[in-house]
MIKEKOL-706060 format. One record per residue: x, y, z of N, C-alpha, C in turn. Coordinates in steps of 0.2 Angstrom, whole numbers, plus 5000, padded with zeros to 4 digits. Layout:
BEGIN
XYZXYZXYZ...
This chain:
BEGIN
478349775037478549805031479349805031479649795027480249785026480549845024481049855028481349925030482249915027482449865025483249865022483149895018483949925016484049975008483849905002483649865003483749814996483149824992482649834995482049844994481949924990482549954989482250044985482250024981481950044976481950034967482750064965482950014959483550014960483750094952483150114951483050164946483250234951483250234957483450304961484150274962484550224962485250214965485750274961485450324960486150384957485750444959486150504958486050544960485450604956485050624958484450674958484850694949485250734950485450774943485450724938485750664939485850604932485250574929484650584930484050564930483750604924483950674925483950734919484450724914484950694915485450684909485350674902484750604902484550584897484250634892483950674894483550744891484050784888484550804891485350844889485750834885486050774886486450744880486350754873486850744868486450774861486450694859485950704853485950624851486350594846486550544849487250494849487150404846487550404843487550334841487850284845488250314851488650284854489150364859489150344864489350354871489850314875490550344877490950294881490950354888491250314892491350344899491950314903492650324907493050294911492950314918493250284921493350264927494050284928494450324932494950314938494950364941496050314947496050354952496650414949496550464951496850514947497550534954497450494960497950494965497950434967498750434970498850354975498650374981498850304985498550324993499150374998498950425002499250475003499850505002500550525007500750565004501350555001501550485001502350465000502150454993502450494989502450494983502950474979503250414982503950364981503450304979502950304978502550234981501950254976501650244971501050264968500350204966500850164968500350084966499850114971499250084967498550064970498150004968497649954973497549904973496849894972496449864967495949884961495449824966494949824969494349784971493849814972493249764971492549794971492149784967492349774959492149794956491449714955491849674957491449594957490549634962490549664967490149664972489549704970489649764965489549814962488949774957489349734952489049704948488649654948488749604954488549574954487849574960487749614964487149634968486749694963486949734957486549784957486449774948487049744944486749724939486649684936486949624938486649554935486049524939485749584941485049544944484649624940484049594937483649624933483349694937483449764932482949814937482249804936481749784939480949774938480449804935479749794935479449824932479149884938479249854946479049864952479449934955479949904949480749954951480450024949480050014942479950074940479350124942478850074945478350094945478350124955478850104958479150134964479250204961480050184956480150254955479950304953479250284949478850344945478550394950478250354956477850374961478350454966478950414966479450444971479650514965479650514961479750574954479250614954478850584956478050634956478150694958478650694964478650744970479250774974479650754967480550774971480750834966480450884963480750924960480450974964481051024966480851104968480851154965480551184971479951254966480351304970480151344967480451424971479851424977479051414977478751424980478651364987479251314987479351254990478851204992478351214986478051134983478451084980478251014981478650964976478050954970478450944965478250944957478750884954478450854950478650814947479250824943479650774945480250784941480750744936481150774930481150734924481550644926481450624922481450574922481250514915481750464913481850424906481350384908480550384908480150344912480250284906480050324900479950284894480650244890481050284894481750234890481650174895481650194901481750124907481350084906480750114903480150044901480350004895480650024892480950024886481449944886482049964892482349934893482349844899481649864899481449804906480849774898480549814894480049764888480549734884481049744881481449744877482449694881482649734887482949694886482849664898482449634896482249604902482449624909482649684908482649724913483549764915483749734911484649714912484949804910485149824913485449894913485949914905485549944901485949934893486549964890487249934895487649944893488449894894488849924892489449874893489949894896490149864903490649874905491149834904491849864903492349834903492749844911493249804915493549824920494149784919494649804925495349764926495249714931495449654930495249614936495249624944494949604947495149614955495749614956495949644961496549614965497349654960497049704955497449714950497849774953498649764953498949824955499149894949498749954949498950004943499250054946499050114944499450184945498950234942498950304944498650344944498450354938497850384934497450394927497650314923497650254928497250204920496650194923496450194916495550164918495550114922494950094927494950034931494450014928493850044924493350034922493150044916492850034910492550094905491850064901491450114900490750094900490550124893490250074890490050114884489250094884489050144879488150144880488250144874487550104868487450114862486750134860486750174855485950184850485450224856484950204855484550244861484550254867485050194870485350204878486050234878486150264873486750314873486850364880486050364879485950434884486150434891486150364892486150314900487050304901487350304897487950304899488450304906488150384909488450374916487850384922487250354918486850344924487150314928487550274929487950214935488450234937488650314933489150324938489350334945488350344948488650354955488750284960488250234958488550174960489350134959489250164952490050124949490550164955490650214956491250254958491050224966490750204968490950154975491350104976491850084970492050054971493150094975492850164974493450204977493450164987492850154988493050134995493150074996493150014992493749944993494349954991494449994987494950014984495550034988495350094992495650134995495650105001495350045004495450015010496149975007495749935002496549875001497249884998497149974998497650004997498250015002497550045007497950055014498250005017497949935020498049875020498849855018498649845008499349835010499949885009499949945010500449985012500649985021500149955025500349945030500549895033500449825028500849755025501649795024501649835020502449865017502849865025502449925027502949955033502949885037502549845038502649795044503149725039503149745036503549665032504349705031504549775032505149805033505549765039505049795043505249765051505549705051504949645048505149585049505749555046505749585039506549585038507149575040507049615046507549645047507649605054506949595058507049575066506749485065506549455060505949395060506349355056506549275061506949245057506649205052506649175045506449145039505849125043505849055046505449025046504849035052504449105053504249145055504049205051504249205046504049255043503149265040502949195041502249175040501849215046502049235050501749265055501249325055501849375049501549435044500849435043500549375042499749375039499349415044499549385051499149385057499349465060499749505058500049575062499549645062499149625055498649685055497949675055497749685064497049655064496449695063495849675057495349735057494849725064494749805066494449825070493849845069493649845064493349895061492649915062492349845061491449835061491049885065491149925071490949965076491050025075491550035070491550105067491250125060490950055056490750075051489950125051489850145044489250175044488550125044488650035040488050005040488549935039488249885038488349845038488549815031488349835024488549845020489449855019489549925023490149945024490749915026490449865032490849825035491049775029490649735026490949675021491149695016490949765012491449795008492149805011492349835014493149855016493149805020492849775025493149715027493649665023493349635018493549595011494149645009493949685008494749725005495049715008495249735017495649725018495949645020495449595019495749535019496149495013496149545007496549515000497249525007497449565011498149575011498449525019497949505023497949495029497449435032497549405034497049335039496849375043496849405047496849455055496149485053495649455057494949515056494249485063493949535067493549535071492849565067492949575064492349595057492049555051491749475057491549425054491149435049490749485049490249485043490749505036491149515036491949495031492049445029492049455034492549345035491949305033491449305034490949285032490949265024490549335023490649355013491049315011491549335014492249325008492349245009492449205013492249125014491749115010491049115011490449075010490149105002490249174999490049224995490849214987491149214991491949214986492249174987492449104990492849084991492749014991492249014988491848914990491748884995491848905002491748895009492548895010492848915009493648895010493848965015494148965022494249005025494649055022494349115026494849175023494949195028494649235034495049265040494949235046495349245053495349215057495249265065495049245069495149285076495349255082495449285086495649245092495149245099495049225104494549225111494849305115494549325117494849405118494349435125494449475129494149495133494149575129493649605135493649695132493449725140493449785143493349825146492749775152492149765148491649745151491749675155492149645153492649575154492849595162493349625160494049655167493649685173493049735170492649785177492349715179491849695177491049635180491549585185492249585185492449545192492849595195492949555203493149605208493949645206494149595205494749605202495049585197495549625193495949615184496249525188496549525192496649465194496049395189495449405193495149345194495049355185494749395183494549395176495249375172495849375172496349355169496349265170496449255176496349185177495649155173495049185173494649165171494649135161495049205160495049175152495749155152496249125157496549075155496348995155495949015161495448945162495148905156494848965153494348945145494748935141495448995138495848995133496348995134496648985139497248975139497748925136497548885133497948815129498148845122497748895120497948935114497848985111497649045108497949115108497449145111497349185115496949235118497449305121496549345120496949425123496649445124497249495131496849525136497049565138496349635138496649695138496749715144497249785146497649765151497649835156497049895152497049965155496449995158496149925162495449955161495249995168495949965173496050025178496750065180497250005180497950065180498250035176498350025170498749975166499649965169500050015172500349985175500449925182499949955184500049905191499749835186499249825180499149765179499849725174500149765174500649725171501149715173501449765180502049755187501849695191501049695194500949665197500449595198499949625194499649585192499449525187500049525182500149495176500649445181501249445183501549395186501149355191500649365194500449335199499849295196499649295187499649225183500049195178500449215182500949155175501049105176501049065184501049005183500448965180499748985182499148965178499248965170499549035167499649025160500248985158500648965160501248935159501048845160500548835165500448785165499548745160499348795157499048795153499248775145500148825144500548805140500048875132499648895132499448935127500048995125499649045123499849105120499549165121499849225126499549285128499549325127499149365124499349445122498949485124499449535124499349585131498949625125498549685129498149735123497949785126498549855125498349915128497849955125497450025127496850005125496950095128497350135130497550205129498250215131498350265131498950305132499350325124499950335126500350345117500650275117500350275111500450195108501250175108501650195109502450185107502550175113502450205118502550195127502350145129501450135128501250085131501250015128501450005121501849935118502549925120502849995123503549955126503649895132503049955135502949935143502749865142502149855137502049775140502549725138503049745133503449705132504049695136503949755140504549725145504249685151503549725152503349655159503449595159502949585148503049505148503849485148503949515144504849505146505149465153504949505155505049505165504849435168504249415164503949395168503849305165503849315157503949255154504549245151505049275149505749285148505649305139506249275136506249275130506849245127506949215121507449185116507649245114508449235111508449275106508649235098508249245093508449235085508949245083508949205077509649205074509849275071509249345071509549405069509749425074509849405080509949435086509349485090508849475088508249495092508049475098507549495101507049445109506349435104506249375106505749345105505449315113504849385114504749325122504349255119504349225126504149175125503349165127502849145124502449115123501649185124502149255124501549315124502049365119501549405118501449455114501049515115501349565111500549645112500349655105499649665107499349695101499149775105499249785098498949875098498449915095497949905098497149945093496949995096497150055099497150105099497550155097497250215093497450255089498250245083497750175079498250155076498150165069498650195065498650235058499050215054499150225046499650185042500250235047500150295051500750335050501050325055501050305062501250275066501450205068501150155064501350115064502350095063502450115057503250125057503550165064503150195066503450245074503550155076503150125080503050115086503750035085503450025078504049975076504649975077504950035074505650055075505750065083505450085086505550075092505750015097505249965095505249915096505849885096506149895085506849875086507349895089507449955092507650005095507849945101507449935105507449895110507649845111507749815102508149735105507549675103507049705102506449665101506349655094506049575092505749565087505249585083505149605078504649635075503849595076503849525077503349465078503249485086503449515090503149525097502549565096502449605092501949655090501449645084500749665087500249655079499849715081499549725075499049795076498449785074497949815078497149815076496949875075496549895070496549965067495749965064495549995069495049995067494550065062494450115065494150165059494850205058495250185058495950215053495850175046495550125048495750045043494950065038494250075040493850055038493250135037493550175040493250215040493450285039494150305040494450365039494850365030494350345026494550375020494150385017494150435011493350465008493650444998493150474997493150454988493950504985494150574989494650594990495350574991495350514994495950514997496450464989496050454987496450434980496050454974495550514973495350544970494850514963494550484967494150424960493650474957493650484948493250504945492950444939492550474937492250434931492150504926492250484919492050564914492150544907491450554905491350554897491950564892492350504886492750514884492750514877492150484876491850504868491450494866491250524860490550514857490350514853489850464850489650464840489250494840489150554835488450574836487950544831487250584832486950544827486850524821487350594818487650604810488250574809488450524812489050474811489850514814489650574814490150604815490550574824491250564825491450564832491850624834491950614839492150684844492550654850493050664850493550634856493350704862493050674869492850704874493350724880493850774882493950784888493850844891494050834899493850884903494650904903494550974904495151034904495251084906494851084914494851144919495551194918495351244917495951294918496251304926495951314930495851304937496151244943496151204938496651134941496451094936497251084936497651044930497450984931497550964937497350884939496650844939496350884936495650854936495450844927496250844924495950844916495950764914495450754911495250684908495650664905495350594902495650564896495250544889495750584886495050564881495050504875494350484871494350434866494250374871494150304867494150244870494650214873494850204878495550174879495550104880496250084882496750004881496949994887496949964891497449964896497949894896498749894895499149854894499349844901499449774904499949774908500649734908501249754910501649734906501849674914501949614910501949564915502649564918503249604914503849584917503949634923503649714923503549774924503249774930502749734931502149764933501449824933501849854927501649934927501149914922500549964923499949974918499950044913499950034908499750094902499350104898499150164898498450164894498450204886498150164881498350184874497750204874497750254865497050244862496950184859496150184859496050114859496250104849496450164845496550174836497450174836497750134843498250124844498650054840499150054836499349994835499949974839499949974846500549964850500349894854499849924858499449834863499349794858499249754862499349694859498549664859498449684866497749644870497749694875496849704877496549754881496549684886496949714891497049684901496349704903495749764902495249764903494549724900494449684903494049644903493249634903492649614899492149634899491749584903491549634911491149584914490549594918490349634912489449644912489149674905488749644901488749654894487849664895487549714896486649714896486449664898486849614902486249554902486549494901486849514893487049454890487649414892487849334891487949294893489149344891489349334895490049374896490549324896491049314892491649244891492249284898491649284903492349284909491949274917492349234921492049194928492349244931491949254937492249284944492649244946493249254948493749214952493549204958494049174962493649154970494249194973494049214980494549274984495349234985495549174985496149144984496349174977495949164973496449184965496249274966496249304969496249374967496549384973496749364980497549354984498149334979497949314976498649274974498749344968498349354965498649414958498849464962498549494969498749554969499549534972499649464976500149444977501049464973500549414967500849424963501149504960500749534957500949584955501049634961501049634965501249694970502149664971502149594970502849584971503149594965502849604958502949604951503449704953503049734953502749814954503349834960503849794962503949814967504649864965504949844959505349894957505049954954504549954953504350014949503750034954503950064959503350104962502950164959503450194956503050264952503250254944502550264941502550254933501950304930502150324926501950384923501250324918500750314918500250244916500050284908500150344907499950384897500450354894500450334889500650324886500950364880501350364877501650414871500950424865500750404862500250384860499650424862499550414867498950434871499150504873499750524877500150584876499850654871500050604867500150644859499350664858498650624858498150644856497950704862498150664866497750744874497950804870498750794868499050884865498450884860498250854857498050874850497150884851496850844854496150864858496150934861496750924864496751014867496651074865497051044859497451114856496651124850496451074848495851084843495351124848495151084855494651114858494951194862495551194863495651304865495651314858495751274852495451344847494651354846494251284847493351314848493251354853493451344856493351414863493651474860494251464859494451544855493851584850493751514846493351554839492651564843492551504847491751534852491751624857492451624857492651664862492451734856492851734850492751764845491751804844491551734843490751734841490451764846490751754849490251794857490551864856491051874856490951954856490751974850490651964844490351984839489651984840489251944844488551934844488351994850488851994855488852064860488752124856489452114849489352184849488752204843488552144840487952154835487352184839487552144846486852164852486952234852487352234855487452314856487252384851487752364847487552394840486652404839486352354839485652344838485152404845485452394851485252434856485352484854485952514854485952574851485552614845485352574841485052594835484152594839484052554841483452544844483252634849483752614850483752684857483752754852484252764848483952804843483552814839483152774837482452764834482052784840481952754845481552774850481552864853482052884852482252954855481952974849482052974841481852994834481153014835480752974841480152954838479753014844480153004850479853044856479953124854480453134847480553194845480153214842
């Protein structure tokens, strides 16, 4: 029996309540719905850019491949028995049997609707649409059946966000301590860790890939994989190097023999070897010197790899051993560059600390290339749909009498979860880098930046790029964007209609608010009458 998630019916991939949707919605000639992040990534709000991926993975495993007849006839079965009762039997529960049959007779299974998105690799700012969907005619109702799969796309997202904000801090350094031709080095400085912390394997090649748009550096081969053989027409994307781990350094009698042993193998060219697996000090006083002549006469590349302690301590320490023990150049910025080792640091390593341990580094006269960082669940698993606040929300709708109706959300209770309403535009300005969002009854854009790359099925006038051209855009514009880190993405235009959506919909709540107490007080009134009529009567 085949036990992988590939195999559910792909009619459950949302959430229990969107299922009942269909039945609730009023009837509509047409339904839109967006997509975004309503935050940047954490707290330096000097900096608001966010880094748009995913969205190829999404499409391309869940709707350009047909949902079945098999899909449905799973899902009906599973429906039979997921709704609760107060007396906690399961009872059959609602469900669009007949629209979904509807859509596999009529349109060969292809989910009926259209999305529009911003390329991969796109750098935006908070509230532009990443995405926006519109349903039409019967499948109006379907609209945001997909919101819960679409809104997955906040964790490539938020990975390749962090990525290159951790790119930012470690390309300051370089700057400053790494001479020109050296600066290529950068790629290799942030190593994902990742794979071992993820939830499933799935997870891994999703944010893996994200974080390879910014970086080579990855031990989370089923990434490196994907993104090679799946995106890239076999053309490499990430690299790793020969490395020992804990179980390495204990299974011989001594850190000694195991050191020499993977100089023996790898010593000609980059290997790493962790360094704490019983006193990290003595192994780098004592025991690091008593092979250098082996590594020196191999001629490779060493890196040392603490593995506890505070991270800022123990990358000094190894860099003075090697120091000590391999010497070092100094560049033309007047840095140390040892000679032919290095540290890497993948324990307890964060966007937040990383800038700590660097500045120390330069503190000490050392090159910012002496150090590289592996990051593993800070990188791949310590961020949630939260952390840049990804929503999806119905933003308008025809009804079935022709009439339309511009749709927002306008919680009194927090301001920052108000929507956007009507169809939107999203402009990118090429000279800017900044993204803004118009109504789409706007005569300002020129051209919607957002792109249609899933049409029901139907044949779409746009190719998946391959993961070099979606490095290169984010390239591109992250260096484009670099003067405008913070940009307000509404536009005057768009501005103008929220005030006026607003202001139309507090006055139907007023005149609602109105009507309700007039129907209270009608009630009331009629109670009372009733009550003296009954008292009338017992008289």
């Amino acid at each position: 029996m085949d036990m992988s998630v590939s195999t559910l019916p792909k009619f459950i991939l949302t959430d229990s309540y969107k299922t009942t949707h269909p039945f609730l919605y009023p009837d509509a000639k047409k339904m839109v719905a967006y997509s975004e992040f309503r935050s940047a990534y954490g707290k330096d709000t000097q900096d608001q850019r966010i880094v748009l991926y995913g969205v190829r993975y999404i499409v391309q495993n869940y709707l350009e491949k047909p949902w079945t007849q098999q899909d449905l006839d799973d899902a009906v079965i599973f429906f039979k028995t997921h709704k609760a009762t107060l007396d906690g039997s399961h009872t059959e529960f609602p469900f669009p049997k007949d629209l979904f049959q509807k859509m596999i007779d009529e349109n060969n299974g292809y989910f009926p609707v259209k999305i529009q998105a911003l390329p991969e690799g796109s750098v935006l700012y908070p509230h532009t649409p990443v995405m926006q969907i519109t349903a039409e005619g019967e499948y109006s109702r379907l609209v945001t059946y997909l919101e819960t799969i679409l809104t997955h796309i906040w964790y490539p997202s938020t990975v390749a966000t962090l990525s290159r904000r951790c790119k930012d801090l470690i390309h300051k350094y370089f700057l400053d301590t790494v001479d020109e031709e050296f600066m290529g080095a950068l790629q290799s400085r942030l190593h994902d860790f990742g794979f071992r912390g993820c939830t499933s394997v799935e997870q891994s090649v999703i944010g893996g890939c994200a974080h390879l748009l910014n970086f080579d550096g990855t031990d989370t081969m089923s990434a490196a994989y994907y993104a090679q053989f799946k995106l890239n027409n076999g053309k490499p994307v990430g690299s790793s190097i020969p490395a020992t781990e804990h179980s390495i350094m204990t299974s011989f009698n001594t850190e000694r023999e195991a050191m020499l042993k993977l100089i023996e193998k790898f010593g000609d060219g980059l290997a790493a070897c962790v360094m704490d697996s019983y006193d990290y000090a003595n192994a780098l006083e004592n025991v690091l010197p008593t092979v250098a002549a082996e590594k020196l006469e191999k001629g490779g590349f060493l890196v040392l790899r603490p593995d506890s302690g505070d991270p800022v301590t123990v990358v000094l320490d190894a860099l003075k051993a090697a120091d000590l023990v391999f010497g070092h150049v100094v560049n033309k910025k007047g840095y140390k560059v040892i000679n032919g080792a290095s540290v890497i640091q993948g324990d307890g390593i964060g966007y937040e600390n990383i800038s700590e341990i660097l500045r120390k580094v330069k503190e000490e006269g050392y090159s910012a290339m002496n150090v590289a960082f592996g990051m593993g669940g800070g990188l791949l698993q310590k961020v949630n749909r939260d952390t840049m606040s990804m929503a999806t929300k119905l933003s308008h709708i025809t009804y079935a009498d022709g009439k339309e109706r511009e749709v927002m959300k306008m919680p009194k209770t927090d301001l920052k979860k108000v929507s956007l309403p009507g169809e939107l535009v999203v402009v990118k300005d090429g000279l800017t880098g900044t993204t803004t969002v118009y109504p789409l009854e706007s005569k300002t854009p020129k051209k919607d930046d957002m792109i249609i790359v899933y049409n029901g099925g139907k044949k779409v006038d746009w190719k998946w790029e391959s993961f070099d051209q979606v490095r290169a855009r984010l390239e591109r514009e992250w260096k484009t964007s670099a003067n405008h880190k913070t940009h307000d993405a509404i536009s005057k235009e768009l501005r103008s209609k929220i005030d006026n959506v607003r202001h139309k919909q507090e006055n139907k709540n007023d005149q609602d608010r109105t009507n309700i107490c007039l129907l209270s007080q009608k009630s009331e009134e009629s109670t009372l009458k009733d009550r003296h009529q009954a008292w009338m009567v017992r008289r």
